[in-house]
C-alpha positions as CSV (number, residue, x, y, z in Angstrom):
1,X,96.8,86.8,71.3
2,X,98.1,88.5,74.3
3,X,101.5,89.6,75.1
4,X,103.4,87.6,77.4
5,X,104.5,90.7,80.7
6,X,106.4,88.7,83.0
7,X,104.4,90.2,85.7
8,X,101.6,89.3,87.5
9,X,98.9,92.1,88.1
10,X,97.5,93.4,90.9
11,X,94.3,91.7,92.2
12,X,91.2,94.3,91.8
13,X,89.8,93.5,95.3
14,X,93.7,94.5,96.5
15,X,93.1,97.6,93.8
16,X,89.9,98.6,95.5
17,X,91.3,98.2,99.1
18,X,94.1,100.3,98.0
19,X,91.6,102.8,96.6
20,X,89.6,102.8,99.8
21,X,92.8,103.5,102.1
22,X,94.0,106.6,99.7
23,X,90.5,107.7,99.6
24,X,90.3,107.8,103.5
25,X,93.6,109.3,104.2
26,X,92.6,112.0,101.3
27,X,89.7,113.2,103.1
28,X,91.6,113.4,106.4
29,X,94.1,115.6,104.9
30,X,91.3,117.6,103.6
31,X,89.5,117.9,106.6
32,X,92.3,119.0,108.9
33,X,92.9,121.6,105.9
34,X,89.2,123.1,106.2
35,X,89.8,122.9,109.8
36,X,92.6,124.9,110.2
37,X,91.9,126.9,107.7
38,X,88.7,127.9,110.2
39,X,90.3,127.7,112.8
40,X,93.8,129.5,112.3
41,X,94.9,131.8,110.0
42,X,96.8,129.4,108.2
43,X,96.2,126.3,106.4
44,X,98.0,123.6,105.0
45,X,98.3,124.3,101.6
46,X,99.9,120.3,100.9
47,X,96.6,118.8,102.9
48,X,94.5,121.3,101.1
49,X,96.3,120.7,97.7
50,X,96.5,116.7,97.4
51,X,93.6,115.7,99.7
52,X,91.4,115.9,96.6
53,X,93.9,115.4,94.5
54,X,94.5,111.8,96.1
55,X,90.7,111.2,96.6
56,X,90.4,111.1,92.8
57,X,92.8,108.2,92.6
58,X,91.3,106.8,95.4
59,X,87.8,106.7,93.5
60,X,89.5,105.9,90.3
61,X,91.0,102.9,91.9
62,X,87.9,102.2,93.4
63,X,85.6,102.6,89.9
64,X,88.4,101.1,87.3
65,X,91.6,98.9,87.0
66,X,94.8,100.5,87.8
67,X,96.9,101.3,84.5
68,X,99.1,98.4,84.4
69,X,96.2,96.1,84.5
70,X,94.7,98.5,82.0
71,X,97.4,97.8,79.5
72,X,97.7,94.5,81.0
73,X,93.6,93.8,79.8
74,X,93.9,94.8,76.4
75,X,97.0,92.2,75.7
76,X,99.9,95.0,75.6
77,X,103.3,94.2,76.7
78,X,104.5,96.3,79.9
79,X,107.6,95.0,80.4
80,X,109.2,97.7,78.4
81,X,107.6,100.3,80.0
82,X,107.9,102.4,82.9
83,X,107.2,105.7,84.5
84,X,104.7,108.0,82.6
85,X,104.7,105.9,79.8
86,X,102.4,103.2,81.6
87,X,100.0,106.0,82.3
88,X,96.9,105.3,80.0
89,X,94.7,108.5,79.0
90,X,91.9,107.0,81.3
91,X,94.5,108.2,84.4
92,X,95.5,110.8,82.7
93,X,91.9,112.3,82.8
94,X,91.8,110.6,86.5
95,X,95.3,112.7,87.4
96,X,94.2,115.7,86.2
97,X,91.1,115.7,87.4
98,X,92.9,115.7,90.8
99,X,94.8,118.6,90.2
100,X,92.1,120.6,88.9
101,X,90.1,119.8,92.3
102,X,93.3,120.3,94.7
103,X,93.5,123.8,92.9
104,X,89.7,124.5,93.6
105,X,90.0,123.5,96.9
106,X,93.2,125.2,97.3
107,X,91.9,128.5,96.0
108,X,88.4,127.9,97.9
109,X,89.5,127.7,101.5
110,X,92.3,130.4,100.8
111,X,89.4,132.7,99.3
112,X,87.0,132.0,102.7
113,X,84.7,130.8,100.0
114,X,84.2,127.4,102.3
């Protein structure tokens, strides 16, 4: 039996959208990072930092259900949950993955290694 939430979730063609929109303006932000970064001797180190950080939500939200709709899915109750407790290991993995590829890229274009 499934838990009643209260709340409705989000559609996955509206999910996917969304993932397509934070996966473009990722790889802008990225871009004018590796541009600068060729071009100057500075960089952005935010644009260089969460450009691939936000294209893995962007493809995570692309490939899977958000984590509310996760949860939602397998018949738990949300409605007592909020913040980082909603987060299911799934986007954890997704969130650090991020990170791990902002840092690269960080360290990458700081290095002249692209």
């Amino acid at each position: 039996m499934k838990a009643s939430t209260g709340q409705k979730p989000v559609s996955r063609a509206r999910q996917q959208l969304g993932g397509v929109f934070i996966l473009a303006v990722a790889v802008g932000m990225a871009a004018i990072a590796w541009r600068q970064a060729h071009a100057e001797p500075k960089f952005s180190l935010m644009g260089a930092f969460l450009g691939p950080a936000f294209a893995a939500v962007g493809i995570g939200l692309l490939l899977w259900p958000g984590y509310r709709e996760e949860r939602i899915a397998r018949g738990e109750d949300v409605s007592g949950l909020e913040g980082a407790a909603l987060i299911t290991p799934r986007w954890w993995a997704i969130l650090g993955a991020g990170l791990l590829a902002g840092a690269a890229y960080t360290l990458a274009l700081r290095n002249g290694w692209l």
